[in-house]
Phi, psi and omega in degrees: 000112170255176216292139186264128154316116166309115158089359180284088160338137160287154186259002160299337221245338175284301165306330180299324190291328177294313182293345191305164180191103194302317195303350198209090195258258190350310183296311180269003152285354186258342199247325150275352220269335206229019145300137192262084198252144166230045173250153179228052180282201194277356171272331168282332176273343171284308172297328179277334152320287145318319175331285185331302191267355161280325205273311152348282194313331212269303178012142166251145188250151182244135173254151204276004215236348175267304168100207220207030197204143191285137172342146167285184182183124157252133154272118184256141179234152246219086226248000000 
């Protein structure tokens, strides 16, 4: 194996870039999600770039009209 060169992509970081598939973000944040590349050519910045938009995806979106609470419920009761 030889020795990796200072500014050489990691070949995990290479493969994540290869790998990507906007249909399937989760799958690939769990398998890529969590590399540490600290170079900033164009395959590292291209990966974080994906991260980024994986994570966008994956997002739970809240409408502001659902609250921070379980539905409201009338009970009509009946004398």
């Amino acid at each position: 194996m030889r020795k990796k060169l200072k500014g050489e992509p990691d070949e995990q970081v290479i493969e994540a870039v290869l790998y990507w598939n906007p249909s399937k973000p989760r799958r690939w944040l769990a398998k890529y999600g969590g590399l540490v590349c600290m170079s900033n050519d164009d395959v590292a910045q291209r990966y974080r770039s994906l991260r980024n938009e994986a994570r966008a995806r994956t997002e739970r979106k809240w409408l502001s009209e659902m609250g921070d609470c379980l539905p409201e419920t009338t009970f009509r009761v009946v004398w």
